[in-house]
Backbone bond lengths (Angstrom), bond angles and torsions (degrees), N, CA, C in turn:
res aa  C-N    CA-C-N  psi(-1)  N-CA   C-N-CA  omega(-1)  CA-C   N-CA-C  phi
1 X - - - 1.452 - - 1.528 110.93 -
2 X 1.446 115.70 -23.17 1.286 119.14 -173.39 1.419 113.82 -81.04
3 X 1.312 122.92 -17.83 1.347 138.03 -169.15 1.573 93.82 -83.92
4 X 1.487 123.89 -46.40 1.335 118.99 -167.78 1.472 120.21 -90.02
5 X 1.254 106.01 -4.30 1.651 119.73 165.36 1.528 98.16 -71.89
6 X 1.231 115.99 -61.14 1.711 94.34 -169.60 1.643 110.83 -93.63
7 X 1.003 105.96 26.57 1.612 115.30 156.19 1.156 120.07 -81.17
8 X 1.243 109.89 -57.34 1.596 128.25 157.46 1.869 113.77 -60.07
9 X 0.941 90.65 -35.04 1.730 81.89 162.10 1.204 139.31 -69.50
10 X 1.238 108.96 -43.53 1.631 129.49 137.79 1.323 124.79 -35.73
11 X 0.965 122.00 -68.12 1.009 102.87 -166.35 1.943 108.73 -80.71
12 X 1.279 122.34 -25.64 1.210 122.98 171.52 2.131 114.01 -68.91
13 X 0.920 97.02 -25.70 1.824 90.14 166.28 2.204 110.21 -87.71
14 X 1.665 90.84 -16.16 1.786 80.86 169.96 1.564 99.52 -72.42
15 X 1.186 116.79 -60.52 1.441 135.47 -155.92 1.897 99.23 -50.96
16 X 1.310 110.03 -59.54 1.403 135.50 167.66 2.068 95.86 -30.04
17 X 1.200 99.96 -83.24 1.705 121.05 -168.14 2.095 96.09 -51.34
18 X 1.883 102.42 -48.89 1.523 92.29 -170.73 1.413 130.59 -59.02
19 X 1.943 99.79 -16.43 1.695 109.87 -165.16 1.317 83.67 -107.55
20 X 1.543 157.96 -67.32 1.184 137.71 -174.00 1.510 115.89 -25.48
21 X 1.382 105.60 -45.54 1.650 122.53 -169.99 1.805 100.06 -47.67
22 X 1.325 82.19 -56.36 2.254 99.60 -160.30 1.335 89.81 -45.94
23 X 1.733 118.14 -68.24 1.126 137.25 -152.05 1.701 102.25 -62.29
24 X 1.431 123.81 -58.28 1.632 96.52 179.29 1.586 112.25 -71.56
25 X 1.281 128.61 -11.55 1.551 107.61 -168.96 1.486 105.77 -84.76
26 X 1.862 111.16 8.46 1.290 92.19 -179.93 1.812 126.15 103.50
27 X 1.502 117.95 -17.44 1.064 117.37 -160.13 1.579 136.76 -59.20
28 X 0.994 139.83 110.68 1.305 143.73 -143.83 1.554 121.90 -47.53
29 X 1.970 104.09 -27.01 1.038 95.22 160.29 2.079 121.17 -87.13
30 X 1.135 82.83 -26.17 1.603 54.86 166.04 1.561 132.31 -89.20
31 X 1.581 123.26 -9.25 1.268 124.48 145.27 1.465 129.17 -30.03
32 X 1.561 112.10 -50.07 1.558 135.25 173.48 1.734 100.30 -63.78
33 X 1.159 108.12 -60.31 1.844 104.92 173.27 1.217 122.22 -54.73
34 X 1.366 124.98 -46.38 1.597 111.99 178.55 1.506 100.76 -83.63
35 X 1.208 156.14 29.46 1.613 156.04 166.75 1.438 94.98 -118.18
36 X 1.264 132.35 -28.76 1.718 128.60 173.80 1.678 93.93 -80.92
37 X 0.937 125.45 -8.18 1.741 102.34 175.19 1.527 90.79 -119.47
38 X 0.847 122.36 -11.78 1.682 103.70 164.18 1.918 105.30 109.09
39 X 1.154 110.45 10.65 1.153 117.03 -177.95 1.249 118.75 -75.75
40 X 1.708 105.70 -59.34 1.580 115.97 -167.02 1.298 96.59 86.63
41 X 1.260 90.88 167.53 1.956 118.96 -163.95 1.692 112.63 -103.94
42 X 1.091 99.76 28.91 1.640 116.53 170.36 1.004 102.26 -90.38
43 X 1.389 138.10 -45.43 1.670 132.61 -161.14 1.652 97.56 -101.01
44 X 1.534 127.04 9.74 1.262 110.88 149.98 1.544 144.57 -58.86
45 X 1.521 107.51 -43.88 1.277 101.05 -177.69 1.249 109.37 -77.84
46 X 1.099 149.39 -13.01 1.671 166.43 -134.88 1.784 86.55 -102.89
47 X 1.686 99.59 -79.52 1.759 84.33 -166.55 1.575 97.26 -85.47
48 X 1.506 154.22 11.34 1.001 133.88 143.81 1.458 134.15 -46.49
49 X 1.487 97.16 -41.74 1.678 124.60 175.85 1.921 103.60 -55.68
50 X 1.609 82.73 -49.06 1.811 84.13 -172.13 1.549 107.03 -89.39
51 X 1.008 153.77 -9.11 1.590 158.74 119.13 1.741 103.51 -15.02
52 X 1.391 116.54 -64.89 1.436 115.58 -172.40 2.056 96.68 -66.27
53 X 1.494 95.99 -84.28 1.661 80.48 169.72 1.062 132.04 10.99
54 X 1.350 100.31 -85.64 1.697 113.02 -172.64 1.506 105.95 -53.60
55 X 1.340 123.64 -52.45 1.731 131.13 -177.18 1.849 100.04 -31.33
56 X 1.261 92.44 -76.03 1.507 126.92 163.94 1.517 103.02 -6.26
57 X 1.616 101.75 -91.64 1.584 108.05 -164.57 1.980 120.64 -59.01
58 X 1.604 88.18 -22.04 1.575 105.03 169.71 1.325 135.22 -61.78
59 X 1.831 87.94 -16.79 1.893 90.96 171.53 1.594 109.91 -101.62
60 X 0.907 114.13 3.28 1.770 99.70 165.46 1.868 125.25 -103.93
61 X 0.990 135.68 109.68 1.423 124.47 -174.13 1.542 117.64 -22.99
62 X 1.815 87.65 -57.01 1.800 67.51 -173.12 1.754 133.66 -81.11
63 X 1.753 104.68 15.87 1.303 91.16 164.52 1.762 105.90 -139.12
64 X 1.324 93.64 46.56 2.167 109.17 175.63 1.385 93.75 -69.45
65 X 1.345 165.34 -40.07 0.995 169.82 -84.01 1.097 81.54 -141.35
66 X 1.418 151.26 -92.37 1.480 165.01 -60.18 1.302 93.63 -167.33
67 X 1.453 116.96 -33.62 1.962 113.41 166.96 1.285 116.33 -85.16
68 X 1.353 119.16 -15.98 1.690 120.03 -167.78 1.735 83.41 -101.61
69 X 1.353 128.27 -60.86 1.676 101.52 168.89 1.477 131.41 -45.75
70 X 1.001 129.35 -34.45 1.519 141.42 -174.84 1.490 99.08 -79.72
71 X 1.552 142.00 -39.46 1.353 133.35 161.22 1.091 114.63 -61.17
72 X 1.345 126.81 -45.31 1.632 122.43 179.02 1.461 125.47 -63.79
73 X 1.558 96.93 -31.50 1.925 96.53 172.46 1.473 74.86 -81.53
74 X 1.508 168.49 -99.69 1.116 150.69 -71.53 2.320 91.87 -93.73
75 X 1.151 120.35 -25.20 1.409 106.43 -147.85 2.152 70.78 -126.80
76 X 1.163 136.39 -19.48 1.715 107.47 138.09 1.105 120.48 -74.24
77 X 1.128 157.77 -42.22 1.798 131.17 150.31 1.529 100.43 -24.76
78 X 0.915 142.62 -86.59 1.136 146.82 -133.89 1.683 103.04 -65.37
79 X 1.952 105.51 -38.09 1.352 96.82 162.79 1.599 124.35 -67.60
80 X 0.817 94.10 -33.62 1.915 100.12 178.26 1.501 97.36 -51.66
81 X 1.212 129.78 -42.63 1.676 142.66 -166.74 1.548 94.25 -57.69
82 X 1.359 102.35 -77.19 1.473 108.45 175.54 1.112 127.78 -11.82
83 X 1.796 109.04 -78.73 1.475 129.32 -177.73 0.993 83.66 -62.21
84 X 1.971 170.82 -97.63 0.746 131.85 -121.99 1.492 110.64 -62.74
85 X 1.077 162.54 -43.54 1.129 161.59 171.30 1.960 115.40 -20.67
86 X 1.427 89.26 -25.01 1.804 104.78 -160.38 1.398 122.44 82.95
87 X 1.197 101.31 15.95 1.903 108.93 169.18 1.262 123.76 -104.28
88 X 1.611 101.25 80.11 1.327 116.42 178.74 1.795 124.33 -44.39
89 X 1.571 87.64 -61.42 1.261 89.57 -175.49 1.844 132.50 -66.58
90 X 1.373 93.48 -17.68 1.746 99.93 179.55 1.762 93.14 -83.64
91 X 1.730 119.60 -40.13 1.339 107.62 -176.85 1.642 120.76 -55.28
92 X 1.407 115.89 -45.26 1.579 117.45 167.79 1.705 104.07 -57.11
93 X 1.318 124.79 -37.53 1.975 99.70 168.73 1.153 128.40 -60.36
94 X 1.452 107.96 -24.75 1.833 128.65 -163.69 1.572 80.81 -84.27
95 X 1.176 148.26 -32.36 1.480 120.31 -176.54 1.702 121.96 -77.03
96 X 1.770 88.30 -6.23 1.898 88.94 170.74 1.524 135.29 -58.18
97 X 1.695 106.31 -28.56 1.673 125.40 170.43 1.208 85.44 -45.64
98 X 1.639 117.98 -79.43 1.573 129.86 -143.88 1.494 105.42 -37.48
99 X 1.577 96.06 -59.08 1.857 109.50 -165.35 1.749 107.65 -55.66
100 X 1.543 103.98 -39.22 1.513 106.37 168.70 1.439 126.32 -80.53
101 X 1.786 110.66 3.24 1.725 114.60 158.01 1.542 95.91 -72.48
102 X 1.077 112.73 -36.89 1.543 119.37 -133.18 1.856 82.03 -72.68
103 X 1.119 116.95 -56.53 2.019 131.73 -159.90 1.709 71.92 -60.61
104 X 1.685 138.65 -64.23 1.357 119.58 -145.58 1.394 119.70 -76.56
105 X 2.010 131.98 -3.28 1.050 153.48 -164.54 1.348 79.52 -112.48
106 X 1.557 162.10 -61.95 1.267 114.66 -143.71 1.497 84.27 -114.67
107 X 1.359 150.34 33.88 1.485 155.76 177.25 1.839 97.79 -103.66
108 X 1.581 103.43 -51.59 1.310 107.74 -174.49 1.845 111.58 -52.02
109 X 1.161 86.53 -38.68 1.888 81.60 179.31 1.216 129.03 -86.46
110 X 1.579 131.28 -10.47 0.907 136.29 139.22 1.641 108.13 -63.54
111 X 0.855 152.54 -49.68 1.568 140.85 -171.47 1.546 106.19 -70.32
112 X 1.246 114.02 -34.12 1.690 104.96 -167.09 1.805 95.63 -80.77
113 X 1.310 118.10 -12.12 1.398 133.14 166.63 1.584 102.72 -54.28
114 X 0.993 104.25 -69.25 1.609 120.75 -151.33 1.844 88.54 -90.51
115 X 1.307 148.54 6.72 1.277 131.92 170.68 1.599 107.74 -109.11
């Protein structure tokens, strides 16, 4: 079980670090995505900033707790983004990160328990 916690950790601080990345450098498709939900590209660098963050605070033990929450509000915004778009069905996949912040925030405290 311990092997697949930081599998999932892994890959949720890449995923975390890869969409913060898109979102502050600007990238055209995601410019085009937040203007299809009606947002605009003002509230990019904001949760991009907090997307990397969270990646960030997720790789050290003592603050996985506080990075696996801070990715999960960072990639539900992003589902809310979605569904606004009217893409139901990719928005119910986009809540899989969250559910897999959710297993690495209450796993982390039992493990930093037990190490």
């Amino acid at each position: 079980m311990k092997y697949l916690y930081y599998a999932i950790l892994v890959i949720m601080v890449i995923l975390s670090l890869a969409a913060g990345a898109a979102k502050v450098s600007n990238m055209q498709q995601e410019i085009q995505f937040f203007e299809e939900a009606g947002i605009g590209s003002t509230w990019m660098l904001p949760l991009g900033c907090l997307q990397i963050i969270g990646g960030l605070l997720a790789i050290y033990r003592r603050t996985r707790q506080a990075g696996s929450a801070v990715i999960a509000i960072g990639f539900l915004l992003s589902t809310f983004v979605i569904f606004a778009t009217g893409n139901s069905i990719f928005g119910v996949f986009s809540l899989l990160p969250v559910l897999l912040c959710i297993f690495i925030f209450w796993r982390a405290n039992g493990l930093s328990q037990s190490l």
